[in-house]
DRENZA-775764 format. One line per 3 residues: number of its first residue (from 0); for each residue x, y, z of C-alpha. Coordinates in steps of 0.02 Angstrom, whole numbers, plus 50000, padded with zeros to 5 digits. Example, Ala and Ser with C-alpha at 12.3 -4.5 7.8 and 13.67 -1.06 7.14 Angstrom:
2
0) 50615 49775 50390  50684 49947 50357 $
END
This chain:
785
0) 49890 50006 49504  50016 49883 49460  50003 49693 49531 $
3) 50141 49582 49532  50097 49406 49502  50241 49250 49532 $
6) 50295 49110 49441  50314 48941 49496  50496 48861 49477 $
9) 50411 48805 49320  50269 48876 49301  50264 48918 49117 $
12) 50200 48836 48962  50314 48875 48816  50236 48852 48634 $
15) 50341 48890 48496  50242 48978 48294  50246 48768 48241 $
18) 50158 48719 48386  49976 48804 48350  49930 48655 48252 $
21) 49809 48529 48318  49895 48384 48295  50059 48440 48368 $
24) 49975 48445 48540  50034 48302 48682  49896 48226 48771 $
27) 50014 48203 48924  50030 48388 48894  49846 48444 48965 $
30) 49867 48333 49123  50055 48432 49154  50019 48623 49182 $
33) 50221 48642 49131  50235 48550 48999  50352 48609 48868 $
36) 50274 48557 48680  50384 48517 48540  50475 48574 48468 $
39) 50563 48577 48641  50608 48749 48686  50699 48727 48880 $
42) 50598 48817 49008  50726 48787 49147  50754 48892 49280 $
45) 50924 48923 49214  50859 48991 49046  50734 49084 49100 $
48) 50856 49160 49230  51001 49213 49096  51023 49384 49108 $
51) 50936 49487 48992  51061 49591 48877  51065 49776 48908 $
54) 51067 49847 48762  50908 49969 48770  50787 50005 48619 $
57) 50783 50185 48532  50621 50213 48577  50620 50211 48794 $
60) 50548 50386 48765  50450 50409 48599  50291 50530 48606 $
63) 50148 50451 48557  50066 50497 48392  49865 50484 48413 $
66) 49793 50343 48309  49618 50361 48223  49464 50376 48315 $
69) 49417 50290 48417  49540 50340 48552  49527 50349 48750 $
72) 49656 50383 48890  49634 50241 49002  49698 50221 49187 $
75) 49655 50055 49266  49627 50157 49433  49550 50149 49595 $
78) 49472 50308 49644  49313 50303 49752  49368 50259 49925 $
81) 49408 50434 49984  49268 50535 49878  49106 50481 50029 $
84) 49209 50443 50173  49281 50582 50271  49426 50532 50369 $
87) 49556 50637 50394  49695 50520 50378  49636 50494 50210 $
90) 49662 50669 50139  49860 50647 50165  49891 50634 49973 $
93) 49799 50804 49952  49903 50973 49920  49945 51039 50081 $
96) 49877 51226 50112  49991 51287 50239  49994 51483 50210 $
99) 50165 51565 50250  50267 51429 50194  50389 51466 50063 $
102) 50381 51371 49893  50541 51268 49928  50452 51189 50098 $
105) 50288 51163 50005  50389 51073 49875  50477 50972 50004 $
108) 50296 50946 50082  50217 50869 49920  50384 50752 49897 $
111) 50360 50682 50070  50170 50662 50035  50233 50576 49871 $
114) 50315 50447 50005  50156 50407 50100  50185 50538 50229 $
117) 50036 50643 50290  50017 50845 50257  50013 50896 50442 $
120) 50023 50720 50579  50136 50591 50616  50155 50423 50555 $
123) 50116 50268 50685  50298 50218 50655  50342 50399 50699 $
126) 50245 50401 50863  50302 50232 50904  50485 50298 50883 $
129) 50452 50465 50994  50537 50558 50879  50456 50689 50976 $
132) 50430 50698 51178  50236 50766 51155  50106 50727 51001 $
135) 50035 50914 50914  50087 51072 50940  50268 51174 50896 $
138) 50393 51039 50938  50290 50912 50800  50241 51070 50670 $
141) 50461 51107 50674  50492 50916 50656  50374 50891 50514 $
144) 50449 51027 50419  50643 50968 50465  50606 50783 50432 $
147) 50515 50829 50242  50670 50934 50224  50811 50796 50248 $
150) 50686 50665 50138  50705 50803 49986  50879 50836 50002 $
153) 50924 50662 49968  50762 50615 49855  50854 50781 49758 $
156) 51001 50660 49741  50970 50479 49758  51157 50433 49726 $
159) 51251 50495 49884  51252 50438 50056  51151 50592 50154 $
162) 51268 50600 50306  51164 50688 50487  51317 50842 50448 $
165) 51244 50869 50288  51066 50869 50333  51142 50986 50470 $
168) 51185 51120 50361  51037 51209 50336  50934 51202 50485 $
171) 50967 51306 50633  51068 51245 50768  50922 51254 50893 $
174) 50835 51112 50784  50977 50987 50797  50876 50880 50908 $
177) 50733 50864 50779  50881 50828 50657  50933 50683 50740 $
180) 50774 50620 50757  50708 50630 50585  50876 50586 50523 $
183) 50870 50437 50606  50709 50386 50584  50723 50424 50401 $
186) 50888 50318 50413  50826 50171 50513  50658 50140 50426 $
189) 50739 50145 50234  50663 50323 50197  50849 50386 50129 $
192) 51002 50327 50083  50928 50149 50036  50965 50058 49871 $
195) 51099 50013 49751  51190 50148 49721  51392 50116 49740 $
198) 51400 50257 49888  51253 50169 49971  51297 49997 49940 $
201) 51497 50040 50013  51411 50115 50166  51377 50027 50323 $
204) 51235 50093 50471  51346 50119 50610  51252 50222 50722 $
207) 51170 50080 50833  51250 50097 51000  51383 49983 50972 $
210) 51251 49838 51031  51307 49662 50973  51189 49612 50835 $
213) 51054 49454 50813  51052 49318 50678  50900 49319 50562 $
216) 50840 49205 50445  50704 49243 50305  50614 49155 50236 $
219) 50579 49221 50031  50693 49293 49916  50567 49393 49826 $
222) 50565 49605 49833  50524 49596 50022  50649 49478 50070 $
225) 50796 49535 49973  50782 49728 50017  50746 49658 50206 $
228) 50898 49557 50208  51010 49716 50114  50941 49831 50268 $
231) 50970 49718 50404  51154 49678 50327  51182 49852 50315 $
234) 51157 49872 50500  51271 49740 50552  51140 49595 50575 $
237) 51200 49423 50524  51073 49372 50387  51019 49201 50287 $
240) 50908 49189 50156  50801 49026 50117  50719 49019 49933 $
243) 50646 48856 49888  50653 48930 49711  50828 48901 49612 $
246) 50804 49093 49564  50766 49250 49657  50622 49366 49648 $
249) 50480 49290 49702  50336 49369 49601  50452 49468 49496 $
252) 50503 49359 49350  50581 49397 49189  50599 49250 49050 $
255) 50701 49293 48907  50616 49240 48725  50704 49210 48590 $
258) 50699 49147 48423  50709 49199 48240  50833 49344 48258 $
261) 50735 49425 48383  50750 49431 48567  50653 49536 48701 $
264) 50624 49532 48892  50453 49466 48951  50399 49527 49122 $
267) 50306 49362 49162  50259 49420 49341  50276 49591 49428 $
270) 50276 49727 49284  50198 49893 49288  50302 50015 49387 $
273) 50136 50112 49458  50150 50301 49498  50316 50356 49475 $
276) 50326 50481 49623  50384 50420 49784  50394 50256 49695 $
279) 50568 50162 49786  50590 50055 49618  50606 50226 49538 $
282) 50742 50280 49642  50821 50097 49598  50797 50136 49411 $
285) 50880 50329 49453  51037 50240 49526  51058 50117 49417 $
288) 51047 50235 49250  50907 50138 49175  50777 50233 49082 $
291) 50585 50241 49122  50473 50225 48974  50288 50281 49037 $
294) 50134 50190 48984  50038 50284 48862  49868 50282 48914 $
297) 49798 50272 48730  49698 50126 48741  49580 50080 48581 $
300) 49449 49958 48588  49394 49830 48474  49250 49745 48470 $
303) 49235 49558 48442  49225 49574 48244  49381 49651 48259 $
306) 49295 49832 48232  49348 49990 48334  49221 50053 48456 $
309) 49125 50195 48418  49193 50346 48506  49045 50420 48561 $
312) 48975 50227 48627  49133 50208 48702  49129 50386 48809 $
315) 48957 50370 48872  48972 50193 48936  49134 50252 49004 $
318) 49035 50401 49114  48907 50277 49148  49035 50150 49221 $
321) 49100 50273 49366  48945 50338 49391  48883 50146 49443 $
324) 49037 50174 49548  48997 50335 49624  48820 50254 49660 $
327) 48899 50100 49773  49016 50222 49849  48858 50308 49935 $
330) 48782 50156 49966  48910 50092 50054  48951 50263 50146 $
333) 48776 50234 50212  48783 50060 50247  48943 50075 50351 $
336) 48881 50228 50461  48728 50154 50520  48766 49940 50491 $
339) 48954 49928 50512  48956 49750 50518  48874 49726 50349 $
342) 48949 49681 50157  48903 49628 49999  49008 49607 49851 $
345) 49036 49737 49743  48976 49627 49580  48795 49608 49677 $
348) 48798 49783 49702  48826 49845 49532  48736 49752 49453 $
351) 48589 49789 49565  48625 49986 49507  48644 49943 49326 $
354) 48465 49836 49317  48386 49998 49432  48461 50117 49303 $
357) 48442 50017 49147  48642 50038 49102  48722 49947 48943 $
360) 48553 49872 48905  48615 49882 48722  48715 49732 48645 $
363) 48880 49844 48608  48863 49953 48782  48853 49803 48882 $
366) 48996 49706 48806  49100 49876 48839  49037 49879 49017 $
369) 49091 49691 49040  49276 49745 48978  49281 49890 49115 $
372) 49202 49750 49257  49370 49641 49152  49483 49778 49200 $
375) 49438 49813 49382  49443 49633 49390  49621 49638 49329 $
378) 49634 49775 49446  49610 49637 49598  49665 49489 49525 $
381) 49484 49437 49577  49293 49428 49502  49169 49544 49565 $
384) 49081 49426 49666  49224 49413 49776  49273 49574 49810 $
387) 49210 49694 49989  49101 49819 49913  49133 49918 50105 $
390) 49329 49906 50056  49379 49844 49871  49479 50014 49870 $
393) 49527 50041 50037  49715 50078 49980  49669 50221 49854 $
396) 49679 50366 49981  49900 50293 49987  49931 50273 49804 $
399) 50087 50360 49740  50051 50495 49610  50155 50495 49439 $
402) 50158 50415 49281  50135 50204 49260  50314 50152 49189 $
405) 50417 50003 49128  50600 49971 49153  50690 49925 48977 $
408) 50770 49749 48994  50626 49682 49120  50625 49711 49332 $
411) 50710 49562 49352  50891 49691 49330  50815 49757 49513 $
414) 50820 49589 49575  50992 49518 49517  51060 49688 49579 $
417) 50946 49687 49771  51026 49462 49772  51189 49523 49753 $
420) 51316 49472 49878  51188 49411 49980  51182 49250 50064 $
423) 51046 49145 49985  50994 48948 49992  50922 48924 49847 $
426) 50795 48750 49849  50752 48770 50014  50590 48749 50029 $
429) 50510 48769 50212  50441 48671 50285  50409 48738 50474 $
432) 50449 48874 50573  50486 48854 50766  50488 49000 50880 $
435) 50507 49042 51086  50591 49128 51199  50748 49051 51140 $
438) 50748 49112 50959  50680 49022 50789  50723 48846 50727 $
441) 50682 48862 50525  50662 48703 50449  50706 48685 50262 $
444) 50737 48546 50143  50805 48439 50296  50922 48556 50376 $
447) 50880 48651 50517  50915 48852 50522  50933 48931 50706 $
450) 50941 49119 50739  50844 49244 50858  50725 49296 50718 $
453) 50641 49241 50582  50550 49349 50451  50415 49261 50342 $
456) 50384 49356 50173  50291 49203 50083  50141 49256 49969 $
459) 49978 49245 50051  49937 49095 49953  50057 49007 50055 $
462) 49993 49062 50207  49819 49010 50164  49876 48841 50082 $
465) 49966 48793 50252  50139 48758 50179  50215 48813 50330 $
468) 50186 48742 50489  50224 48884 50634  50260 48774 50804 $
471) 50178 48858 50909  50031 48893 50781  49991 49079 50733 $
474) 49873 49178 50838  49684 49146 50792  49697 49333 50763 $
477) 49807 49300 50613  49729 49147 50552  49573 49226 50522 $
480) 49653 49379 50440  49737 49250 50324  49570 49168 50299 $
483) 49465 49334 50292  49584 49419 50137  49579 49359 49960 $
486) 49693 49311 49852  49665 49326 49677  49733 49255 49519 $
489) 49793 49346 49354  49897 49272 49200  49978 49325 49062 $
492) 50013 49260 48855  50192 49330 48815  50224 49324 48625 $
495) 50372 49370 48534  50342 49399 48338  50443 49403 48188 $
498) 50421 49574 48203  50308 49733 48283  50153 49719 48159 $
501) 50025 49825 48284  50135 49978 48282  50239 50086 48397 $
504) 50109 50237 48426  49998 50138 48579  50059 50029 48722 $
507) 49905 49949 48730  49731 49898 48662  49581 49812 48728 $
510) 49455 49665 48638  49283 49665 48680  49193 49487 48707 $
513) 49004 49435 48702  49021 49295 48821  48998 49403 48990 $
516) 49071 49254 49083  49226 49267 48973  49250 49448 48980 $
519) 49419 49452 49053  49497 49331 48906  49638 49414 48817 $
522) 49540 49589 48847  49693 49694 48864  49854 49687 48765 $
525) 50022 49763 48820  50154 49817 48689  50329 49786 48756 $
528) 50407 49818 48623  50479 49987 48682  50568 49912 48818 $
531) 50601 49715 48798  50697 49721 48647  50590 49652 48522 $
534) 50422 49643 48471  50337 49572 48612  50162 49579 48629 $
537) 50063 49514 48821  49890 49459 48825  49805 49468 49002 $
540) 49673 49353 49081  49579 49408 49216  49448 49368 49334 $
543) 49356 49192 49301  49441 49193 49136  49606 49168 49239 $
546) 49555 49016 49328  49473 48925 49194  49638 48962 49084 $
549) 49746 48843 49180  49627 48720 49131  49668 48740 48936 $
552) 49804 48661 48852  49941 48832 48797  49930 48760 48602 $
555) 49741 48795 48621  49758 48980 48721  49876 49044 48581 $
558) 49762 49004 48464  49647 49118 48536  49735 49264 48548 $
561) 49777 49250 48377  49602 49212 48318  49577 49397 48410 $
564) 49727 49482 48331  49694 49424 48169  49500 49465 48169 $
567) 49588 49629 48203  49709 49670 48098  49669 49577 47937 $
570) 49536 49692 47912  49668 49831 47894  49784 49741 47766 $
573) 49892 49688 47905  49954 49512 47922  49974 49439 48102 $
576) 50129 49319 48069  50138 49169 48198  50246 49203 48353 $
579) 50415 49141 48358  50374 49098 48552  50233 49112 48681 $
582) 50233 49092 48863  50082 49044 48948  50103 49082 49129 $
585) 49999 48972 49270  50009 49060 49433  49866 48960 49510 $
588) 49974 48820 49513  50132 48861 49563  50173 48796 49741 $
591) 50255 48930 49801  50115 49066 49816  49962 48979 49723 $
594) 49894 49129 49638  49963 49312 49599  49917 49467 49724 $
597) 49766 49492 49872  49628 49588 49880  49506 49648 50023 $
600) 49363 49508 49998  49198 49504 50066  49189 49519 50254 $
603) 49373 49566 50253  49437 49744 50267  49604 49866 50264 $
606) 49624 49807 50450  49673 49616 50396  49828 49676 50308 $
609) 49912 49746 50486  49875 49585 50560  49948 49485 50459 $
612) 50095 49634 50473  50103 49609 50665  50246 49518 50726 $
615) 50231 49340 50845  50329 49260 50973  50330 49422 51078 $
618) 50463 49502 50928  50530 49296 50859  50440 49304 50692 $
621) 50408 49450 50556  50300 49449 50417  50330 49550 50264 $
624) 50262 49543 50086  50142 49640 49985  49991 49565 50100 $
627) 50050 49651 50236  50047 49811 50176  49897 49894 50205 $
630) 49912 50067 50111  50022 49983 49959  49945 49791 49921 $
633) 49965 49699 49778  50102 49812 49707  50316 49779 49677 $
636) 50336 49927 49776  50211 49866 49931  50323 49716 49953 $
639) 50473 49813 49953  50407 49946 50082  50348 49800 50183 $
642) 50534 49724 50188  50617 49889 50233  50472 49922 50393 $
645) 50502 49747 50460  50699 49768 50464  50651 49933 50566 $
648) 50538 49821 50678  50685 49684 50696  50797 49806 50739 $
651) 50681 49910 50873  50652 49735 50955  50833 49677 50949 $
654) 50868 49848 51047  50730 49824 51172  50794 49641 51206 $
657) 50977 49685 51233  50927 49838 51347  50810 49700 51444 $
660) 50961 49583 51451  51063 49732 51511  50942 49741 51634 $
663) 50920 49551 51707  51122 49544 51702  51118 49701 51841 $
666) 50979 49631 51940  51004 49451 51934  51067 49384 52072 $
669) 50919 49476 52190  50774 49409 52043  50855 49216 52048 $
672) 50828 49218 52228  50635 49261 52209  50601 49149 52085 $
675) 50645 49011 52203  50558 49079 52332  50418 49079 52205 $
678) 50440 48899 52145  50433 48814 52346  50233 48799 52332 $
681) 50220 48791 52129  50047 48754 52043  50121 48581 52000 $
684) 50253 48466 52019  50285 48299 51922  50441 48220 51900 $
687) 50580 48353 51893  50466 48502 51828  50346 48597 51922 $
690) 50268 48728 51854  50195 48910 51903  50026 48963 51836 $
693) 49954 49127 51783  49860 49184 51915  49766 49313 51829 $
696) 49687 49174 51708  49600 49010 51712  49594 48986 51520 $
699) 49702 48859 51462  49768 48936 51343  49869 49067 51485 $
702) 50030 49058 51504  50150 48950 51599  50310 48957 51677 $
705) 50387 48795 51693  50550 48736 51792  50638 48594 51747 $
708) 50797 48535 51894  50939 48465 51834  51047 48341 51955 $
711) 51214 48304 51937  51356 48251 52074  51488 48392 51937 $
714) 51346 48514 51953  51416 48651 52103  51260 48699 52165 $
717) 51204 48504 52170  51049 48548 52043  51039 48633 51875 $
720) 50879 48758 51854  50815 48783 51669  50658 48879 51640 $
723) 50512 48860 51489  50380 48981 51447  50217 48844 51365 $
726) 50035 48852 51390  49936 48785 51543  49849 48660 51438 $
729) 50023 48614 51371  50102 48586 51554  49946 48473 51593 $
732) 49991 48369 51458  50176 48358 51498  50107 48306 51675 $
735) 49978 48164 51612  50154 48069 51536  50275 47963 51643 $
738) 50447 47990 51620  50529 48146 51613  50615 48083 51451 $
741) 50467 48097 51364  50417 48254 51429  50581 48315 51365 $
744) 50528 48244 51196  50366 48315 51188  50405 48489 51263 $
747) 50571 48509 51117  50479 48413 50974  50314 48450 50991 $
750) 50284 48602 51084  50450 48682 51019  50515 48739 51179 $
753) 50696 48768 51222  50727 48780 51422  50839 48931 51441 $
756) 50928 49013 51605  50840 49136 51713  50932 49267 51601 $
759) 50855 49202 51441  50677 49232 51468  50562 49337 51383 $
762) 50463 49518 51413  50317 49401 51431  50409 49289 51551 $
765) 50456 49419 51644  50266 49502 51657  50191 49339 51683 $
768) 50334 49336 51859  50277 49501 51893  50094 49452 51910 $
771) 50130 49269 52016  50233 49375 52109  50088 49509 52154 $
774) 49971 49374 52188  50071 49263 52306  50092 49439 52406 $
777) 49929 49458 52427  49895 49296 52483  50012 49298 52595 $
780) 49940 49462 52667  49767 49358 52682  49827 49228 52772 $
783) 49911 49329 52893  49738 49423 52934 $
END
């Protein structure tokens, strides 16, 4: 599994072959995390943003000839979640074994499995759309079958714009009404004819009822918010982007490194494309003609004296590795049926196993245990301490099947080509978010944004950090999903060299360390050089070694990973020749997402990532990102999945509000009258506001309807009635001021609040009139008796 990781708007130290002397390092250079050391190589954001050229290597394709012993095929993977617990949600990425069927509709069955859709059930989204009037049975079997059917067709050809007559055209006419549903479920949710291709780009959504549409502004410009802000476009919403970056992309970030001759493309955040099938970012790559090169999962180990691993060392510690997985799994499979409530980390718990099994008590089998912990550490962008042993893996029973692949020329062509056309404020950094019944005020390097929705796709970090003040705050629900779920760090060494000394057979290579604490320290290498353009070589720092690598000066951390390569290669008769440029990436410290990608950590669990999914402000503010997606986490394609769901969800709520409106403009007159038959004997009165309390509630954090009268001698009806939805602990504190100018104050600026007409309130507005109005019956009955 892939993790993207982000860059700061300068996040990078940049160190050029003459800077790995001693004496050329800059005291004022360890106290600045960005410093650029001489000789001064820019590391501006409009550098690092120039587009990369396209020319594409020779070798996007090559087959990879096996290098000496010792060799292993290597899959930084995930697989334990699903083997102990039975759920049967979690056997949707399983072969379906529907007998009968012919080979074209199993094929179209695996391809919409390949998606994330289960064998033989409904999504929640489905259900939640009715695309069918009951749940089981015939009706559901037929749409299953039509819906998998349209998803191949244009998965078959990613290029055209499916139309509903073409989808038509081989499904019997008695089916048309599951047509129309899939199709437009498919259609409205980013399932098919999504992307960049020129037919799909031309083509606008147009089957929407006609219904006038809402303004939206998002906040991000990385995967989620781009493809968000392309879908909502497409159907006719009017759409700003804020970025308080000068670039887009978020966590996808490609710096261009050059020097010597030689140029390449250096992924410096979001890299890996991870399984291929059903992967949206491969249908990008299919439309825009750009080649996949798949990782070769030769990986060779060395050990710290620059000596290959034995093969046979290197197998059995291998086995021994998943079977200390395999061990937690049962624990845990135990510990959740009969204690659901408790959790340990997973680091406790295998190392518990290993000391009960005597595992890797050797120098060598221990050091090549540490580099597996390194890689499932690099895995979660975490250290084993902090990770859920109950849920580390929660998301393996979702993950996309395929081949692990880079794009030639970096995954920053995706993002130029998603930003294009689209309108983004660049610098804006955010600083709060406001949201009622009257829509969102986003505020944003002093300028205030208005529209009816907002959608928040800032990383987790963010979230955590408190960047953002929300006004009202977020749920307690959501805060402690935000404070439950991890967020992990991982960085990277880019090097470009003179040229490719390691060879073009592998992709990558690990290092072995003895220092256990240090285990994740430059202990896996990616070649690039097969897709960047030149020979570009990435170290990768994981776990504790990620954290305490921000702390060391970029002169000092290239010195290591030569030290390593040499002690390597030397031995061989190969010289290592300085790089021509390094880039030491410091996501930790970049202020707009403070680390790289979450994880489930202890006491947290697969549940956290639909909270912080769940919309608030009764359908004012979205949240999208890769921390909100629950089956795909920590992944390019997560985030992107997670934009195109949320402009499904602002578009579901934008219908249900103008059918509501619809509704209060038919029935308005007879509702007005009852609310001011409600409002003669309110809860309380002060000034010009009184105010009408829940009755089915004496917390203080219930709602409130508030009435505020306007007088005016120009006014026709002599007064002027505007109507607030706060809390009751909020209209006690309006009522403890004097003045109903500084209730005004206090209920815009503070409590931000903006009094709309008895048309403009809310679904909850309109419940919470329902209930006073129930309970004022009933009193009335009482008093009567």
């Amino acid at each position: 599994m892939d993790r993207p990781q982000d860059t700061s708007e300068n996040p990078n130290d940049v160190v050029s072959a003459d800077d790995s002397s001693p004496e050329n390092t800059n005291p004022e250079d360890q106290e600045n995390p960005n410093a650029t050391l001489d000789p001064p190589i820019s590391d501006s954001q409009d550098e690092s943003s120039d587009p990369v050229p396209d020319e594409q290597p020779q070798n996007t394709n090559s087959n990879p000839t096996e290098p000496g012993p010792p060799v292993r095929r290597r899959r930084r993977r995930k697989r334990f979640f699903t083997e102990l617990i039975a759920n049967p949600s979690f056997s949707k990425n399983r072969r379906p074994r529907i007998s009968g069927l012919a080979k074209e509709m199993d094929t179209e069955a695996l391809i919409a499995i390949s998606v994330g859709f289960p064998v033989d059930s409904l999504t929640e989204e489905e259900i939640e759309a009715h695309v069918v009037s009951r749940i089981g049975g015939q009706e559901q079997a037929n749409y299953i079958v039509v819906r998998n059917h349209i998803l191949a067709r244009w998965r078959s050809n990613v290029s055209v714009w499916l139309t509903r007559e073409h989808a038509l055209e081989s499904i019997r006419a008695e089916h048309k009404n599951l047509v129309d549903a899939a199709y437009n479920f498919l259609l409205e949710h980013g399932y098919i004819n999504f992307g960049l291709a020129p037919a799909v780009k031309e083509a606008k959504l147009t089957s929407f009822d006609g219904m006038e549409r809402a303004n939206v502004v998002i906040v991000g410009a990385g995967l989620a918010g781009l493809v968000a802000a392309r879908q909502l476009v497409s159907m006719g919403f009017k759409v700003v982007v804020l970025e308080g970056r000068t670039r887009p992309g978020g966590r996808v970030k490609t710096r261009k490194v050059k020097g010597d001759g030689v140029v390449a493309a250096a992924d410096l955040g979001g890299s890996v494309l991870t399984g291929i099938n059903g992967n949206p970012l491969g249908v990008l790559a299919r439309q825009m003609g750009l080649p996949l090169h798949k990782v070769r999962d030769i990986c060779p180990l060395y050990l710290p004296d620059g000596k290959a691993v034995d093969a046979d060392v290197d197998s059995r510690v291998e086995v021994s590795f998943n079977k200390l997985l395999d061990r937690v799994c049962k624990l845990r499979h135990s510990m959740i049926e009969e204690v659901k409530s408790v959790d340990v980390s997973l680091g406790t718990a295998l190392e518990a196993f290993r000391n009960v099994y005597k595992v890797a008590e050797d120098s060598q089998e221990r050091m090549l245990l540490n580099w597996h912990l390194a890689n499932l550490e690099y895995a979660n962008a975490s250290l084993m301490a902090n990770l859920s042993m109950a849920y580390w893996d929660q998301d393996d029973p979702y993950e996309m099947g395929g081949d692990h692949c880079f794009i030639p020329g970096g995954n920053e062509r995706f993002v130029r080509a998603l930003a294009e056309d689209l309108p983004i404020f660049y610098g804006r950094t955010v600083q709060s978010i406001s949201y009622g019944i009257d829509g969102v005020r986003v505020y944003a390097g002093g300028q205030e944004f208005r529209g009816d929705m907002a959608l928040c796709t800032v990383p987790l970090g963010v979230l955590k950090k408190g960047s953002i003040e929300f006004v009202p705050e977020l749920p307690q629900r959501k805060r402690d999903a935000i404070q439950r779920l991890g967020y992990g760090l991982l960085n990277k060494v880019a090097m470009l060299f003179p040229y490719n000394f390691w060879g073009g057979e592998i992709d990558t290579f690990g290092h072995l360390t003895e220092d256990s604490s240090m285990r994740g320290e430059f202990f896996l290498f990616y070649s690039y050089s097969a897709v960047s353009g030149g020979p570009l070589l990435v170290a990768l720092v994981a776990g504790d070694a990620a954290i305490k690598f921000e702390t060391i000066s970029p002169v000092e951390s290239v010195k290591r990973v030569l030290n390593i390569l040499r002690g390597i290669f030397h031995p061989k008769g190969i010289v290592v020749p300085d790089p021509v440029q390094a880039v030491c990436t410091r996501w930790g410290k970049d202020c707009f997402t403070y680390g790289s990608y979450s994880y489930v950590a202890i006491g947290s669990s697969g549940d956290d990532y639909d909270i912080l999914a769940e919309s608030v402000g009764d359908g004012r503010v979205f949240f999208a990102g890769e921390a909100t997606n629950k089956q795909y986490p920590a992944t390019m394609h997560g985030a992107f999945l997670s934009g195109m769901r949320e402009a499904a969800n602002v578009l579901r709520v934008a219908r249900r509000r103008s059918l509501t409106l619809t509704d209060k403009v038919n029935n308005d007159t007879d509702v007005s009258d009852s609310l001011i038959k409600l409002f003669e004997k309110p809860d309380l009165s002060f000034g010009s506001f009184s105010a009408l309390f829940d009755p089915n509630s004496n917390d203080l954090g219930s709602h409130a309807l508030i009435r505020v009268k306007f007088h005016g001698e120009k006014l026709d009806s002599s007064s002027l009635c505007l109507y607030g939805l706060i809390t009751k602990k909020q209209t006690i504190q309006l009522s403890e001021l004097i003045g109903d100018g500084d209730r005004m104050n206090l209920l815009h600026r503070n409590f931000g609040v903006k009094l709309v007409g008895r048309k403009g309130l809310s679904n909850i507005g309109e419940s919470l009139i329902s209930r006073i109005k129930a309970a004022k019956f009933n009193l009335n009955i009482g008093d009567e008796g």
